[in-house]
ZADO-1210 file (C-alpha; in nm, 4 decimals, padded with zeros to 6 digits):
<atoms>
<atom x="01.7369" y="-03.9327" z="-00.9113" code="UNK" pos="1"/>
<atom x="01.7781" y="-03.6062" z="-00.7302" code="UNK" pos="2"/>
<atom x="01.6041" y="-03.2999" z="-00.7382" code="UNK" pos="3"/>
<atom x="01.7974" y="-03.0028" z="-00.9693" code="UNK" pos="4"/>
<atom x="01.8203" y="-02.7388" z="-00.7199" code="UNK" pos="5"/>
<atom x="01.7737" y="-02.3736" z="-00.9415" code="UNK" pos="6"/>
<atom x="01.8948" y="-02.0760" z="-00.7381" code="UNK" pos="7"/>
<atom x="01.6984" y="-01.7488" z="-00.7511" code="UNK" pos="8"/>
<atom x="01.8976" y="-01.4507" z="-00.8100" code="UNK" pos="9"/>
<atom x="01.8556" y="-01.1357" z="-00.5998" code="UNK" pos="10"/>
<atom x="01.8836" y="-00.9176" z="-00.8930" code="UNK" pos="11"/>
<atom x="01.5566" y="-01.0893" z="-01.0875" code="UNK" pos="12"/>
<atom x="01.3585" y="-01.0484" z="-00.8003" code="UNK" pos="13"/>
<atom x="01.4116" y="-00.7250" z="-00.6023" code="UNK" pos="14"/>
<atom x="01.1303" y="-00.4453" z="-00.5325" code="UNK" pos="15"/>
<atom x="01.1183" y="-00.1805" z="-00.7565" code="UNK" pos="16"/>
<atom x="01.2389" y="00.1047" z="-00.5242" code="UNK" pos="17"/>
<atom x="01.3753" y="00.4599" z="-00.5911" code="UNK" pos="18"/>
<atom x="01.6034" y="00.6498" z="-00.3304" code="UNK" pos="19"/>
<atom x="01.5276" y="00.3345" z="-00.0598" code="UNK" pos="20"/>
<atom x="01.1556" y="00.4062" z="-00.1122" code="UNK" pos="21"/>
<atom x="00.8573" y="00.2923" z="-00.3218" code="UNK" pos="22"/>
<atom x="00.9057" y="00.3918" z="-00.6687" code="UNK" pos="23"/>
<atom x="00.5571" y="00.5472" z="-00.7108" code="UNK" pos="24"/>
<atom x="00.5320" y="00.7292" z="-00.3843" code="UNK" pos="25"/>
<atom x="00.8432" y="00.9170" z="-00.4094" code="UNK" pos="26"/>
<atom x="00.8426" y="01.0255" z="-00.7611" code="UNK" pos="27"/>
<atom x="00.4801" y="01.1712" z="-00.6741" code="UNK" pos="28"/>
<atom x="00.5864" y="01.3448" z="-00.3752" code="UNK" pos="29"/>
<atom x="00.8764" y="01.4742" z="-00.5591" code="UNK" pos="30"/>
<atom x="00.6586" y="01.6373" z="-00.8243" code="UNK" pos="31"/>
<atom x="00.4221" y="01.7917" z="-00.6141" code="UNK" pos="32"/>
<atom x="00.7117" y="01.9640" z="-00.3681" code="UNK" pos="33"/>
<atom x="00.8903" y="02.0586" z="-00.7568" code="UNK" pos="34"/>
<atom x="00.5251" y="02.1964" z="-00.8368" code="UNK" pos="35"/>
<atom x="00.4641" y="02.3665" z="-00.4651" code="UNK" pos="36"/>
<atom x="00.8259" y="02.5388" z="-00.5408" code="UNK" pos="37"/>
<atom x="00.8283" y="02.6722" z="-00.8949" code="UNK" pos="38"/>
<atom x="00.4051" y="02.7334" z="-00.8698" code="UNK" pos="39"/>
<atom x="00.4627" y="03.0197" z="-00.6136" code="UNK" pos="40"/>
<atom x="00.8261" y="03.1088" z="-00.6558" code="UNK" pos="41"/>
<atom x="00.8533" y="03.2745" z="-00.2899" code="UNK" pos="42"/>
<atom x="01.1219" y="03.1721" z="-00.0299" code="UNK" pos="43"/>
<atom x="00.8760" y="03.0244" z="00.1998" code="UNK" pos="44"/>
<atom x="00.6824" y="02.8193" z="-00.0754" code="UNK" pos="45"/>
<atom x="01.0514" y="02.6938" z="-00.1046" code="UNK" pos="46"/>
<atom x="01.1098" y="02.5783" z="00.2519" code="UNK" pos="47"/>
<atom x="00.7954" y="02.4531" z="00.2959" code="UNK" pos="48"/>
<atom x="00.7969" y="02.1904" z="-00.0301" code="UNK" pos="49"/>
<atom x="01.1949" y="02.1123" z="00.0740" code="UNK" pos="50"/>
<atom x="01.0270" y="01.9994" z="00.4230" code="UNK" pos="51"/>
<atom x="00.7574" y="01.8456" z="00.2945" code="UNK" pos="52"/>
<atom x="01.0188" y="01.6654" z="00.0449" code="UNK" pos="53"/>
<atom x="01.1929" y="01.5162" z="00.2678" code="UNK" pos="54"/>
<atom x="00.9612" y="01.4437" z="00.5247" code="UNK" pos="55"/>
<atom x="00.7754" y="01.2267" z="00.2592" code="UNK" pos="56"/>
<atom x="01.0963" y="01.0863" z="00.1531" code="UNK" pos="57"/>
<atom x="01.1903" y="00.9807" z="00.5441" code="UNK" pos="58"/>
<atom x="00.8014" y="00.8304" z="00.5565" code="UNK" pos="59"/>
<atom x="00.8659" y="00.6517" z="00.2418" code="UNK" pos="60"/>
<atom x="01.1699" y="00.4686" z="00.3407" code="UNK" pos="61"/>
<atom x="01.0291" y="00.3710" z="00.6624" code="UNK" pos="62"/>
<atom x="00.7493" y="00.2143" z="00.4821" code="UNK" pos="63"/>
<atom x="00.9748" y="-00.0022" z="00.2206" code="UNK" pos="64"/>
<atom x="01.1958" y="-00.1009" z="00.5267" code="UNK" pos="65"/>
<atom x="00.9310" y="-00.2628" z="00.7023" code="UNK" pos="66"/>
<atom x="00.7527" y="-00.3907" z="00.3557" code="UNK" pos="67"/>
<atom x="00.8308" y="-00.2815" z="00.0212" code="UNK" pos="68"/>
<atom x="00.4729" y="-00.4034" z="-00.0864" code="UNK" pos="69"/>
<atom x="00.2873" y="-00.2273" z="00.1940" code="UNK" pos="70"/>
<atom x="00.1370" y="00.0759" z="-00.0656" code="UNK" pos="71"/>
<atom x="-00.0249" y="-00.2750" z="-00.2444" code="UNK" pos="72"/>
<atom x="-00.1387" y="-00.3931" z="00.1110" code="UNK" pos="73"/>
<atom x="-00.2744" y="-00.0280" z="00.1858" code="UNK" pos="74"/>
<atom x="-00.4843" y="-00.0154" z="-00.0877" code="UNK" pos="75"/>
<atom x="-00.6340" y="-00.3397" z="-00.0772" code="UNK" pos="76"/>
<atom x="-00.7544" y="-00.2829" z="00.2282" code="UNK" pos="77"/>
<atom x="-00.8899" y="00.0079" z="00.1825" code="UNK" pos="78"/>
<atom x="-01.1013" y="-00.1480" z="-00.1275" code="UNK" pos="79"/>
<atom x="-01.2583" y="-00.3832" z="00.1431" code="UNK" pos="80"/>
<atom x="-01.6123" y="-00.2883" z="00.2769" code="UNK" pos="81"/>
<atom x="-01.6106" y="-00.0758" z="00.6156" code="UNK" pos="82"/>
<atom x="-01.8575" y="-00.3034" z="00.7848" code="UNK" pos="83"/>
<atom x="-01.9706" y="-00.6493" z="00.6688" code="UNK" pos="84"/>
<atom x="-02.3645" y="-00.7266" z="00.8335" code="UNK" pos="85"/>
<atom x="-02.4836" y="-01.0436" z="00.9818" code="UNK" pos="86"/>
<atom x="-02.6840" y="-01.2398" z="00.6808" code="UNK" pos="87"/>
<atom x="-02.9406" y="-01.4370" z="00.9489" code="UNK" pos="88"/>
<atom x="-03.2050" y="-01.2153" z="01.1811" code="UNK" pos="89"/>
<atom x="-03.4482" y="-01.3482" z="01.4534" code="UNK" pos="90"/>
<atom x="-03.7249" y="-01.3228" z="01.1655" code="UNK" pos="91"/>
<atom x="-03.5597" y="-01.5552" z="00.9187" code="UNK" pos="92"/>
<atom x="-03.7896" y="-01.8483" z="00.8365" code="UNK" pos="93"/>
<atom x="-03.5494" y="-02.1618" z="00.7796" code="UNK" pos="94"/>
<atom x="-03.6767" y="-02.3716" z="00.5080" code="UNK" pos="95"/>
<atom x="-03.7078" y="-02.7646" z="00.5977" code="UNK" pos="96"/>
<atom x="-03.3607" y="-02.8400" z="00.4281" code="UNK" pos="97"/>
<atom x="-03.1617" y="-02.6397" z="00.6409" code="UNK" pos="98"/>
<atom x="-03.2815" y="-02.7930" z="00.9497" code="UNK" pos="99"/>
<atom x="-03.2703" y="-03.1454" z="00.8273" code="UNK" pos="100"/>
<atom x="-02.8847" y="-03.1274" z="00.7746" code="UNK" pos="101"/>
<atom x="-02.7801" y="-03.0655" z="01.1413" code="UNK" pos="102"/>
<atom x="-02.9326" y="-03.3701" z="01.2414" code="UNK" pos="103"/>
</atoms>
């Protein structure tokens, strides 16, 4: 008896993107440049969140090109501990067990 080959469909498991870039990401930048613009109404508080708009949106597509999960990756790592310290010193006193099982 065979095995029953069941093909995955691309459409049940895509990334959730949004304009070619994480979903999350780009709606956030998009509200802050929409908030930068219609906070200070000037010209220049225009250009500036435009640029900034689309300079996010650029880095946002570059970063679901290379790995639409790579926010996820970021912030695991950045939940891990900046330095990790050696758990034995020179002053350690080994009980008897410890030494008994290396020999």
């Amino acid at each position: 008896m065979a095995l029953r080959a069941i093909p995955i469909r691309r459409a049940g498991n895509r990334q959730n993107l949004f304009m070619g870039g994480d979903r999350e990401l780009v709606m956030f930048s998009g509200v802050m440049a929409f908030a930068l613009i219609f906070s200070a109404q000037e010209l220049r508080a225009t250009v500036v969140g435009l640029l900034l708009w689309f300079c996010a949106l650029y880095l946002c597509r570059l970063m679901a090109k290379s790995d639409p999960k790579l926010r996820f990756v970021y912030m695991r790592h950045r939940r891990y501990r900046p330095y990790y310290p050696a758990r034995s010193t020179p002053f350690r006193v080994n009980p008897n067990s410890q030494g008994k099982q290396y020999k």
